[in-house]
KOLVOMAR-601505 format. One record per residue (C-alpha): residue in three letters; x, y, z; residue number from 1. Coordinates in nm, 2 decimals. Layout:
N
NODE   res        x        y        z     n
NODE   ALA        X        Y        Z   NUM
...
END
This chain:
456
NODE   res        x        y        z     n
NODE   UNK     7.35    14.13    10.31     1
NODE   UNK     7.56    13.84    10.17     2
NODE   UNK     7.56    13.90     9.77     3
NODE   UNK     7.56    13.57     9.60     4
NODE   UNK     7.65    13.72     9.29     5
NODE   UNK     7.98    13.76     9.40     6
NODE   UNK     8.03    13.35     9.41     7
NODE   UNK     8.09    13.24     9.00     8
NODE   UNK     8.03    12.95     8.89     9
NODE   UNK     8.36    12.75     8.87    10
NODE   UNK     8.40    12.85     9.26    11
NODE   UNK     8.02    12.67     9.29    12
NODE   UNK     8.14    12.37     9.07    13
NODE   UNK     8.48    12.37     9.26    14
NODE   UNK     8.28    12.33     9.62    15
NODE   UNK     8.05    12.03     9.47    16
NODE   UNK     8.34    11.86     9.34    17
NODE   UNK     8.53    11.86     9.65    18
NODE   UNK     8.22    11.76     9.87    19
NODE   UNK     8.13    11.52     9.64    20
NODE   UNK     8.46    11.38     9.72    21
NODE   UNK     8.46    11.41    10.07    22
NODE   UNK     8.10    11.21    10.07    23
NODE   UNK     8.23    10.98     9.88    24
NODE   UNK     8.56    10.89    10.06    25
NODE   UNK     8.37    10.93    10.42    26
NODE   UNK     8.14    10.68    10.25    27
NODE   UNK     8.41    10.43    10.18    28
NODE   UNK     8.54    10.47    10.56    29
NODE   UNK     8.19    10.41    10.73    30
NODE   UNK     8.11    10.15    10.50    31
NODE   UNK     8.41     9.91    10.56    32
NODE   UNK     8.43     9.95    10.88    33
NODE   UNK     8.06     9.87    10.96    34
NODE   UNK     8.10     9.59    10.69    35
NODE   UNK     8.39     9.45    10.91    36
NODE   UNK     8.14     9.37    11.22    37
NODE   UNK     7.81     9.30    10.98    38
NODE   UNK     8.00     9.02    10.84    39
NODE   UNK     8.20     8.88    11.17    40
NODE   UNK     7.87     8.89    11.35    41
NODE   UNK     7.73     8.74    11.07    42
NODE   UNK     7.99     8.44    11.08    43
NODE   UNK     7.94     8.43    11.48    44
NODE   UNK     7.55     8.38    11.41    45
NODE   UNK     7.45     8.68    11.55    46
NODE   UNK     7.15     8.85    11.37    47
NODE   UNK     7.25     9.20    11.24    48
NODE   UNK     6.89     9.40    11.22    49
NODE   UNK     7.04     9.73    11.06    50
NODE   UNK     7.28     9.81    10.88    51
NODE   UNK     7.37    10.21    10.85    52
NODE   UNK     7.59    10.46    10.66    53
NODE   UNK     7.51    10.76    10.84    54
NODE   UNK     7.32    10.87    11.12    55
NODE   UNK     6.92    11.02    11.19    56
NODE   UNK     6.67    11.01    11.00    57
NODE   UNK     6.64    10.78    10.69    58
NODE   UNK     6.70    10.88    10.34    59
NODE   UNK     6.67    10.55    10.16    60
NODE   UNK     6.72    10.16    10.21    61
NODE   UNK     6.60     9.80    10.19    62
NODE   UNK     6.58     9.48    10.34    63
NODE   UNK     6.80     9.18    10.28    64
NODE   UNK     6.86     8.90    10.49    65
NODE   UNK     6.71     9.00    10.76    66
NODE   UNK     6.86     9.33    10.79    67
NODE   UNK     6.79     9.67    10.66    68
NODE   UNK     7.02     9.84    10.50    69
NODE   UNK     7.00    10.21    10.51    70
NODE   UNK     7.16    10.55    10.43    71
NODE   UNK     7.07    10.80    10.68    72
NODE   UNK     7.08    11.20    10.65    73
NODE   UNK     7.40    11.30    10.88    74
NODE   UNK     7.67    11.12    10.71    75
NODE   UNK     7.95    11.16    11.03    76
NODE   UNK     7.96    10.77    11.10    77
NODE   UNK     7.74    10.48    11.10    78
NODE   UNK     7.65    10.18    11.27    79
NODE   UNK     7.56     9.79    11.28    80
NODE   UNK     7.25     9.74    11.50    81
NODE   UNK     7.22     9.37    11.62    82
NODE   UNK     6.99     9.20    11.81    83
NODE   UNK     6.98     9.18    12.18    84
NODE   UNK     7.29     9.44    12.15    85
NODE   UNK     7.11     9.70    12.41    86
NODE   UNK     7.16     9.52    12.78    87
NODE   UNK     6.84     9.66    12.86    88
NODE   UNK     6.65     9.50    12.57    89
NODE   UNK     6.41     9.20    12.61    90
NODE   UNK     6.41     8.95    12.41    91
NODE   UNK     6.17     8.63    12.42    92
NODE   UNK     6.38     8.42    12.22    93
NODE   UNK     6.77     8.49    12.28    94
NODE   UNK     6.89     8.25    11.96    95
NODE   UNK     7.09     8.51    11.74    96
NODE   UNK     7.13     8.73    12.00    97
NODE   UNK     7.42     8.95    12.06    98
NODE   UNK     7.43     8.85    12.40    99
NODE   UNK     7.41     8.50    12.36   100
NODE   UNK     7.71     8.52    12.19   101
NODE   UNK     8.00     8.38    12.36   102
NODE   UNK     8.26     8.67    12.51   103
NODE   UNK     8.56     8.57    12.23   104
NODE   UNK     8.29     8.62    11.94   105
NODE   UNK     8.14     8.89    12.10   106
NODE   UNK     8.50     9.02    12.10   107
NODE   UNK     8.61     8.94    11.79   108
NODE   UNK     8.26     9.13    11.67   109
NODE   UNK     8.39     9.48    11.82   110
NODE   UNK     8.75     9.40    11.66   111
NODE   UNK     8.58     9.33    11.37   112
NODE   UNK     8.58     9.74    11.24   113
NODE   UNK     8.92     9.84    11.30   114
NODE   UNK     9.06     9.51    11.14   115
NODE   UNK     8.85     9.58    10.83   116
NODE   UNK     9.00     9.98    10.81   117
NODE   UNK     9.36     9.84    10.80   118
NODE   UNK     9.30     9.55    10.59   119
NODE   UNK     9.15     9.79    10.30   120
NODE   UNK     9.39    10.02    10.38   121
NODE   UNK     9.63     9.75    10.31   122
NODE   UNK     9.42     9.64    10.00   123
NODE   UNK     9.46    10.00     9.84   124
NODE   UNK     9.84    10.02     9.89   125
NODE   UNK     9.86     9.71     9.73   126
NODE   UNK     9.68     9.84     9.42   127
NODE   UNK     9.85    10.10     9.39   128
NODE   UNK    10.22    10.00     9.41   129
NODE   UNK    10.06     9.69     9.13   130
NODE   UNK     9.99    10.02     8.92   131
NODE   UNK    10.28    10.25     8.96   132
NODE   UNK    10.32    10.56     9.19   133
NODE   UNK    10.57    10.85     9.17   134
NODE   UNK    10.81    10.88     9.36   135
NODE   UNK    11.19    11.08     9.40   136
NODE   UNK    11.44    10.91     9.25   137
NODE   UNK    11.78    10.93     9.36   138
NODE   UNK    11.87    11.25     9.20   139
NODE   UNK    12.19    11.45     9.46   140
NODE   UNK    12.08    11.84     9.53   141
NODE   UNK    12.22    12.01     9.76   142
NODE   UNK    12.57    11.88     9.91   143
NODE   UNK    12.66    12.02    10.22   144
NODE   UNK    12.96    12.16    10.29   145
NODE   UNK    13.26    11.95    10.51   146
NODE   UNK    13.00    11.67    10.46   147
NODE   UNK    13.13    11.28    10.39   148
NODE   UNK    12.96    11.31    10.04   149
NODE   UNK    13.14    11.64     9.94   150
NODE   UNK    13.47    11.52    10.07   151
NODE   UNK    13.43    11.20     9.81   152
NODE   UNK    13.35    11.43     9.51   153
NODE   UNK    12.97    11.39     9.49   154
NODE   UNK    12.81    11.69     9.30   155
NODE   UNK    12.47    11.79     9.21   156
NODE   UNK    12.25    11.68     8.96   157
NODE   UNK    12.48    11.27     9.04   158
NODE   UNK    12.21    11.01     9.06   159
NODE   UNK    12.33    10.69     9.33   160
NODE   UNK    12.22    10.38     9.14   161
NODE   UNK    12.38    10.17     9.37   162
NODE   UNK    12.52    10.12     9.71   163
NODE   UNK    12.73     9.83     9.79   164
NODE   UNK    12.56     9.62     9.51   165
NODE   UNK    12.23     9.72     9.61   166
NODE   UNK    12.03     9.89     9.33   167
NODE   UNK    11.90    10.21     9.45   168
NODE   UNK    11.58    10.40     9.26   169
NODE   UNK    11.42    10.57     9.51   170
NODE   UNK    11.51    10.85     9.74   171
NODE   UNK    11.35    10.68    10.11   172
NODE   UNK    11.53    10.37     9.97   173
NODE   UNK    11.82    10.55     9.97   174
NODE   UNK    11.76    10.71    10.30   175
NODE   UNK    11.71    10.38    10.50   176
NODE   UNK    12.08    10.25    10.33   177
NODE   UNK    12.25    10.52    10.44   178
NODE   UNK    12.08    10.60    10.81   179
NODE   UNK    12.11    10.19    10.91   180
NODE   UNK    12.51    10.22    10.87   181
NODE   UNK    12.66    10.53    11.01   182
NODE   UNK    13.06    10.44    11.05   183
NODE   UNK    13.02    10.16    10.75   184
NODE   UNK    13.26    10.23    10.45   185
NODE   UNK    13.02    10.14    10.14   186
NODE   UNK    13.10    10.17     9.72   187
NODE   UNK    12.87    10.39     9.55   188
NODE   UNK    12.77    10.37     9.23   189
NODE   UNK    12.70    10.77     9.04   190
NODE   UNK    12.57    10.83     8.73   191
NODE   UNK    12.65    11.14     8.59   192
NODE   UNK    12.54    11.37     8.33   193
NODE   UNK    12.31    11.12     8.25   194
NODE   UNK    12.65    10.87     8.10   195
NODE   UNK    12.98    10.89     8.32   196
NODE   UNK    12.94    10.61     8.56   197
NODE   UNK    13.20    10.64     8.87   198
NODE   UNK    13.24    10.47     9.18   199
NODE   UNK    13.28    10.66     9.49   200
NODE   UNK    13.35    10.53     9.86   201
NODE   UNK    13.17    10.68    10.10   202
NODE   UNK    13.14    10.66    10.49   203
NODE   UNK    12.81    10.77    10.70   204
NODE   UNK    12.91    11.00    10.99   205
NODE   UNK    12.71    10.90    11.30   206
NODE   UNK    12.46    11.20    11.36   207
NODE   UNK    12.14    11.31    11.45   208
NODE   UNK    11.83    11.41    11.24   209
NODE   UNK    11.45    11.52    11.34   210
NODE   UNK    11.20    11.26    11.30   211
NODE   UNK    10.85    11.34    11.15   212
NODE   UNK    10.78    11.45    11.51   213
NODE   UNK    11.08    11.69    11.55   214
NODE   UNK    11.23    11.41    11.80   215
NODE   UNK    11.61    11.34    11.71   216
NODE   UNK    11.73    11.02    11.62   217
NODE   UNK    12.06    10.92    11.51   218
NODE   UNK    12.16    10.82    11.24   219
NODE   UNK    12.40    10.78    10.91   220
NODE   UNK    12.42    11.07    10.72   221
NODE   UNK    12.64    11.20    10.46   222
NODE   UNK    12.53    11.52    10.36   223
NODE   UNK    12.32    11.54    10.07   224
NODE   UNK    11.95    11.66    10.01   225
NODE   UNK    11.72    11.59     9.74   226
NODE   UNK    11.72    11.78     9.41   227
NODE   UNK    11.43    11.96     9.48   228
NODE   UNK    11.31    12.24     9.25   229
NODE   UNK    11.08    12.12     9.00   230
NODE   UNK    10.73    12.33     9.00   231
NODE   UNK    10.48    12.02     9.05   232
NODE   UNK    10.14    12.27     9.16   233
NODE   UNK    10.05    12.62     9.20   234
NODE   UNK     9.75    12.68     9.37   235
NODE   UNK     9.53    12.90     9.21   236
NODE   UNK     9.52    13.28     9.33   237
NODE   UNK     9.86    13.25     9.49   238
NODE   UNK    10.11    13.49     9.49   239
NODE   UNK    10.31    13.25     9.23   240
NODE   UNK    10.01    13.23     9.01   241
NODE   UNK     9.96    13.55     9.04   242
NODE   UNK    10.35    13.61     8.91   243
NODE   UNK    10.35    13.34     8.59   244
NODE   UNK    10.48    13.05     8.82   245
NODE   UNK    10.37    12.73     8.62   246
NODE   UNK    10.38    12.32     8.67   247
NODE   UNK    10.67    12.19     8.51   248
NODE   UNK    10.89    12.46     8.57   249
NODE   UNK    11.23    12.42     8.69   250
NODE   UNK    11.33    12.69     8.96   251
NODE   UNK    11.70    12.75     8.88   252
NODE   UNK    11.77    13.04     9.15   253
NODE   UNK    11.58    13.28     9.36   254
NODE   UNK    11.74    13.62     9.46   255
NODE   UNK    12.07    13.47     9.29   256
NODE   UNK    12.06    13.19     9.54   257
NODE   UNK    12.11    12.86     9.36   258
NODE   UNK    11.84    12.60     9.43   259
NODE   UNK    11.93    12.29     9.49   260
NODE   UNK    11.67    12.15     9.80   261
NODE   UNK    11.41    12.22    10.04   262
NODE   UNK    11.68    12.39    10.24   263
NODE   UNK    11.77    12.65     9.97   264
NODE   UNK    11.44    12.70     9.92   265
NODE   UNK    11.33    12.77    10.28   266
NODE   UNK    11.63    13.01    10.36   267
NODE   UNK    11.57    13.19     9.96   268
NODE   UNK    11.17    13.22    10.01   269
NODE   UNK    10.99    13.10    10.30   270
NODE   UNK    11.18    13.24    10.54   271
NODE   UNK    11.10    13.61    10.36   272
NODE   UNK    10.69    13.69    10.38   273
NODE   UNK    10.67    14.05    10.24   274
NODE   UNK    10.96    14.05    10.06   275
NODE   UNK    10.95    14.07     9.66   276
NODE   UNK    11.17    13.78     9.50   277
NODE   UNK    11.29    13.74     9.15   278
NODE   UNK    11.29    13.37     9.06   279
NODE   UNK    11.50    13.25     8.72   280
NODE   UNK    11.31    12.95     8.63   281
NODE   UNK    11.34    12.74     8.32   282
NODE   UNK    11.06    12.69     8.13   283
NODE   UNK    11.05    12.50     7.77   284
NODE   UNK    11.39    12.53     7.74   285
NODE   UNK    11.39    12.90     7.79   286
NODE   UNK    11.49    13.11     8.12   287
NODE   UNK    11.25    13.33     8.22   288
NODE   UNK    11.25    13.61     8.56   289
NODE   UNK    10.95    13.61     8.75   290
NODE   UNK    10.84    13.86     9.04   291
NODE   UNK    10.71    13.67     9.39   292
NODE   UNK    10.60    13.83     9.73   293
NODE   UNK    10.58    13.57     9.96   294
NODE   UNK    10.27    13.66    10.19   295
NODE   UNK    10.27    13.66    10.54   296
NODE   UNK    10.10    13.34    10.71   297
NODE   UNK    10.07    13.18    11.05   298
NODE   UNK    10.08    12.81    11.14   299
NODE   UNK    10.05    12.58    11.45   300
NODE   UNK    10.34    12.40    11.49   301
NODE   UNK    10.35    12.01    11.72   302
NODE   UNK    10.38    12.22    12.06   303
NODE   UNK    10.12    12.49    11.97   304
NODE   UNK    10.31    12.75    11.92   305
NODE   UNK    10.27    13.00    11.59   306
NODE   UNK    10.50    12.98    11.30   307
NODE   UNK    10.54    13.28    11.07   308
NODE   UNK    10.65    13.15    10.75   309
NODE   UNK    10.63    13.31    10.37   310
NODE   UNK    10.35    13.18    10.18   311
NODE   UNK    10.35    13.14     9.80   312
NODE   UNK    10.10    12.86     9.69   313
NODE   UNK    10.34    12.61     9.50   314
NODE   UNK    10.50    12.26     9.56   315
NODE   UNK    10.80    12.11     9.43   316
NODE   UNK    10.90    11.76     9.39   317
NODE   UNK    11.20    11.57     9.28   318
NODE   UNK    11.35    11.41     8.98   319
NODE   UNK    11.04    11.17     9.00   320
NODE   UNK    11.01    10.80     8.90   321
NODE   UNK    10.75    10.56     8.89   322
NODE   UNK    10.80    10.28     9.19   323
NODE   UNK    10.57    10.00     9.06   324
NODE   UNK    10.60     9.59     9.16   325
NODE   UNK    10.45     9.26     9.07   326
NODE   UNK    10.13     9.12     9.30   327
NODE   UNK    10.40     8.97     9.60   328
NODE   UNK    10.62     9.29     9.59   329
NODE   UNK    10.33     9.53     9.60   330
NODE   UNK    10.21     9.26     9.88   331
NODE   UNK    10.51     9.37    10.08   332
NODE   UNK    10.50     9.78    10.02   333
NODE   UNK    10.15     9.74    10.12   334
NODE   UNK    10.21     9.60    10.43   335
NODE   UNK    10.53     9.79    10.50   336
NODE   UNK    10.37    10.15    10.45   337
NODE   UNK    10.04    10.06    10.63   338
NODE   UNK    10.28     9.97    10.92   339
NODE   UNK    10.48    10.28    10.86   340
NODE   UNK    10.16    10.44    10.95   341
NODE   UNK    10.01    10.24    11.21   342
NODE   UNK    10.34    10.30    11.41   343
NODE   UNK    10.30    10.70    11.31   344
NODE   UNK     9.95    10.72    11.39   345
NODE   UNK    10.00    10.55    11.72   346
NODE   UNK    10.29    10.77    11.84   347
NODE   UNK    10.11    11.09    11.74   348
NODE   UNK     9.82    10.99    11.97   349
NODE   UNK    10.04    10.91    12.26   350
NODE   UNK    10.20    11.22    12.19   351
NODE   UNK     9.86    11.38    12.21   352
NODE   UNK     9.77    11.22    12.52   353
NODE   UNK    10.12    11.30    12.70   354
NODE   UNK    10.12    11.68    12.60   355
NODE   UNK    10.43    11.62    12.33   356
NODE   UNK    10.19    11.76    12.04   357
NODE   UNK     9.97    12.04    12.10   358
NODE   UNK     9.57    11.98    12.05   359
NODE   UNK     9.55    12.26    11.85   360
NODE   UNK     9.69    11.99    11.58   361
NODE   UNK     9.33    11.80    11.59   362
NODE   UNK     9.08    11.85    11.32   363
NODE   UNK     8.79    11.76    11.22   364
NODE   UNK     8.51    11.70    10.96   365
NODE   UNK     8.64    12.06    10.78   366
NODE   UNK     9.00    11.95    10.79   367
NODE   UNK     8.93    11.60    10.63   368
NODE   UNK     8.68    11.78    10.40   369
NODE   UNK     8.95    12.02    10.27   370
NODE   UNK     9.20    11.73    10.24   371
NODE   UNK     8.99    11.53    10.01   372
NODE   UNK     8.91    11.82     9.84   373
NODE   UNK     9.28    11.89     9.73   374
NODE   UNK     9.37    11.53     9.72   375
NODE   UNK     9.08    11.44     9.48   376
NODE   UNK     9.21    11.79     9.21   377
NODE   UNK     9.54    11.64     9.21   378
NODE   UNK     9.40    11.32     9.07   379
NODE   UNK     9.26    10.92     9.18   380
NODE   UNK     9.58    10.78     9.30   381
NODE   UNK     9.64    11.09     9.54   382
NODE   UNK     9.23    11.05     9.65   383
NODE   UNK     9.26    10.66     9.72   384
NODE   UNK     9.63    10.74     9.90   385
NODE   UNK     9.43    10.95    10.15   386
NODE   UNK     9.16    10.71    10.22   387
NODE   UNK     9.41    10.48    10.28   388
NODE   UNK     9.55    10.69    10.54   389
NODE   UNK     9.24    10.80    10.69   390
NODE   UNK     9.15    10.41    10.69   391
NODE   UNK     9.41    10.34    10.94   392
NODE   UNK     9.37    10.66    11.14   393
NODE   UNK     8.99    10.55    11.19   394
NODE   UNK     9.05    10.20    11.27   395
NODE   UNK     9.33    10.30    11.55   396
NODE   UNK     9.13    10.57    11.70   397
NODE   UNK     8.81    10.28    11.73   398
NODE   UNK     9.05    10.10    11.93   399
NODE   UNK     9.13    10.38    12.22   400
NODE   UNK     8.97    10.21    12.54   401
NODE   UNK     8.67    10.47    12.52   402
NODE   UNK     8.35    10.35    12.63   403
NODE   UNK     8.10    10.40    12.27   404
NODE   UNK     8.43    10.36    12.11   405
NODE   UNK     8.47     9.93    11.98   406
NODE   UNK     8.82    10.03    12.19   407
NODE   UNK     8.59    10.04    12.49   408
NODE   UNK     8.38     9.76    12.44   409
NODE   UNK     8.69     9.55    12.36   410
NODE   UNK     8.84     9.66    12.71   411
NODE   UNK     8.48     9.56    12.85   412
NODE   UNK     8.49     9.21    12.71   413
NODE   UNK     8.88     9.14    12.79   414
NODE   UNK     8.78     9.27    13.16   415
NODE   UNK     8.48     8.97    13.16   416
NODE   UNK     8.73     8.73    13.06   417
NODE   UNK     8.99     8.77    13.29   418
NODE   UNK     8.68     8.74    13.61   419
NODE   UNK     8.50     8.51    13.46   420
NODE   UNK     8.19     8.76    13.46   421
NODE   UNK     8.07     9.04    13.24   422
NODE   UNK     8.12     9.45    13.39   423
NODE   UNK     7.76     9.52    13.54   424
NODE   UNK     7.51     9.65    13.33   425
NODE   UNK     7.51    10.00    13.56   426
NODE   UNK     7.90    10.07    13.53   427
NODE   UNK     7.86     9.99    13.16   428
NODE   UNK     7.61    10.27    13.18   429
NODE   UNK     7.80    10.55    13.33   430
NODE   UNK     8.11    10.41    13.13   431
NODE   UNK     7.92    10.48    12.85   432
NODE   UNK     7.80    10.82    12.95   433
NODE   UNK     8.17    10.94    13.03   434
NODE   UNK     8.32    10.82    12.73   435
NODE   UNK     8.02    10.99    12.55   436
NODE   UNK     8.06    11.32    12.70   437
NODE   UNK     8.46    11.29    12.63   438
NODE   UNK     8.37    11.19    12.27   439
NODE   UNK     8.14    11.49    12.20   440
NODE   UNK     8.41    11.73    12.39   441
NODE   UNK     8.66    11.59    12.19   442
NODE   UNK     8.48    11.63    11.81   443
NODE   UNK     8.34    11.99    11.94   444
NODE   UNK     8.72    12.10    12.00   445
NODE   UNK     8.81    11.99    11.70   446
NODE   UNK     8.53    12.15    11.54   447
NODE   UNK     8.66    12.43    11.67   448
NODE   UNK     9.02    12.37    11.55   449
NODE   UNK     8.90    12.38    11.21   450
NODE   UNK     8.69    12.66    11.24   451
NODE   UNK     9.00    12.85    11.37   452
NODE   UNK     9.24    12.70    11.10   453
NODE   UNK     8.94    12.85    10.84   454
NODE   UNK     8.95    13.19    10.97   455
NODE   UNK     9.36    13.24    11.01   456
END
């Protein structure tokens, strides 16, 4: 028999705080996107009778306007339910109908969703470049050897505050300076030691570097990585919290191998589960030797196959600064990082499609639960970040042309326009049961995916 007593109360506390966060979060989602074709059907005079976060049986709600609003008891979804939506329904008045609607507001009604999830996707990002986010800063690491930067005398711990008159504060700014001119001669500006300005010319050599897909793609480089060593979170129970490892320490060399990057790092530690590791970290000014054994761990890499790596239960970060812009700048990170996704999102699924990722990447409720679980401990900004992502990720999968999906009806409703007639009310049907059954196959498999991920 299962003994409860072996549960304590800060493990109880710890699982209500991160549902409470996934509830919450999945709330937002539903909400908004529901919200998005309430109020566009709303503008195209088309009455909305229900309004729900959630699906089955009612918990509680009220009527408004003409609708009811409700919150039902399975919270995976939710939906807008308008009249005359069902092709099968009689109605003896048709005014306010869904299917009086013309086919362009009809259409704009099932866009309606998706264009909500980006826009508050976009909303958030704007917020939160208005308040400030950390980010790297421009901090050198690692040089590589024979690499343009070394040749020029850059060293670490420099800090680029300029390229060719451009001010530079943040490591991706950096990156996207550098990869956009390989061949270009270009003036940098170092700081170092925190006083000695100098000004070293450098030229990007054309080359190739893995894409957040693992795809190459060429570009500038000149050799340098990130300082990367500072102890940002230790996960508790880990092997490092186990050994002493704490936040804010700086991790100055592991088996005498100097850390300088994620590289040093991977080839020091991760790359050696099993193997005890003495790390000489810096801690309050003092040095201090810790003992870490990297445990043994699988993981699923984009093709499917198993990685073994060393697990330890820390992160690191960079020399971090705070990016933060007036209204019109943060305007214009918004929209560039919800485009940034949108482009990520949409590769990933035609990736998916085409057999490039494995779908043993998919997850589902469990995996979003966990992640707003450990996105909500490490604070607001890292919560709202995610739903900002998952925002996005919701409103692009709506638009897949899968019958049930708004994607499907949209496809249904561009078909009626281009004949001049809608799809048949029996092909709708069995479109509708195929995209259903392919819906429910898909969330069971990733059910399953999770459930897998759980156990390993």
């Amino acid at each position: 028999m299962f003994d409860f007593t072996a549960l304590s109360l800060d493990a109880f506390l710890s699982f209500g705080f991160k549902m409470t966060a996934f509830l919450i979060g999945l709330a937002a989602l539903i909400f908004v996107h529901e919200l998005g074709h309430f109020l566009i059907a709303r503008k195209c005079g088309v009455t909305v009778e229900k309004f729900s976060i959630g699906f089955g049986p009612k918990i509680v709600g009220f009527k408004s306007g003409g609708t009811e609003f409700l919150i039902a008891a399975i919270p995976l979804g939710g939906y807008v339910k308008m009249k005359g939506e069902d092709p099968g329904e009689a109605l003896e008045d048709t005014q306010g109908s869904f299917s009086a609607a013309t086919v362009y507001q009809r259409l704009a009604i099932a866009f309606g969703g998706p264009l909500f999830n980006i826009l508050f996707a976009i909303a958030i990002y704007v917020g939160v470049y208005m308040v400030g986010i950390q980010t790297s800063g421009t901090a050198v690491g690692k040089v590589h050897d024979n690499s343009p930067a070394q040749q020029a005398g850059l060293q670490t711990g420099d800090r680029i505050v300029e390229i060719d008159g451009e001010k530079t504060r943040y490591w991706n700014q950096l990156l996207k300076i550098v990869h956009n001119a390989p061949g270009k001669k270009m003036e940098f500006v170092i700081e170092r030691d925190s006083k000695t300005i100098l000004t070293l010319p450098i030229t990007p050599k054309a080359g190739e570097t893995p894409d957040l897909f693992g795809d190459k793609k060429k570009v500038g480089l000149i050799g340098i990585e990130r300082l990367e060593r500072k102890v940002f979170s230790v996960e508790e129970g880990s092997p490092a919290d186990k050994a002493g490892l704490q936040v804010g320490d700086d991790i100055l060399t592991i088996d005498s191998i100097e850390i300088r990057g994620y590289s040093d790092l991977k080839t020091a530690a991760f790359d050696k589960p099993g193997q005890e590791l003495t790390f000489r970290v810096l801690r309050d000014g003092q040095e201090r030797i810790l003992k870490v054994t990297p445990e043994l761990k699988t993981a699923i890499d984009l093709k499917g196959k198993e990685v073994k790596y060393g697990y330890m239960g820390f992160g690191v970060s960079g020399v971090l600064v705070t990016e933060q812009h007036s209204l019109p700048g943060a305007i214009q990170r918004g929209l560039e990082e919800t485009w940034e996704w949108i482009y990520r999102i949409s590769v990933s699924i035609k990736k998916l499609l085409t057999g490039s990722i494995s779908p043993k990447n998919l997850g589902g409720p469990i995996l979003i639960f966990q992640a707003y679980g450990q996105h909500a401990e490490q604070g607001l900004l890292d919560f709202v970040m995610l739903t900002a992502l998952l925002s996005i990720n919701l409103g692009l999968l709506n638009l897949l042309p899968i019958p049930v999906l708004d994607g499907g009806h949209i496809f249904f409703f561009l078909i009626e326009i281009i004949k001049g007639k809608p799809v048949s009310e029996l092909n709708r049907e069995r479109a509708a049961q195929v995209g259903l059954f392919m819906l429910l196959s898909l969330m069971i498999f990733a059910f399953y995916n999770d459930i897998v991920r759980v156990f390993n």
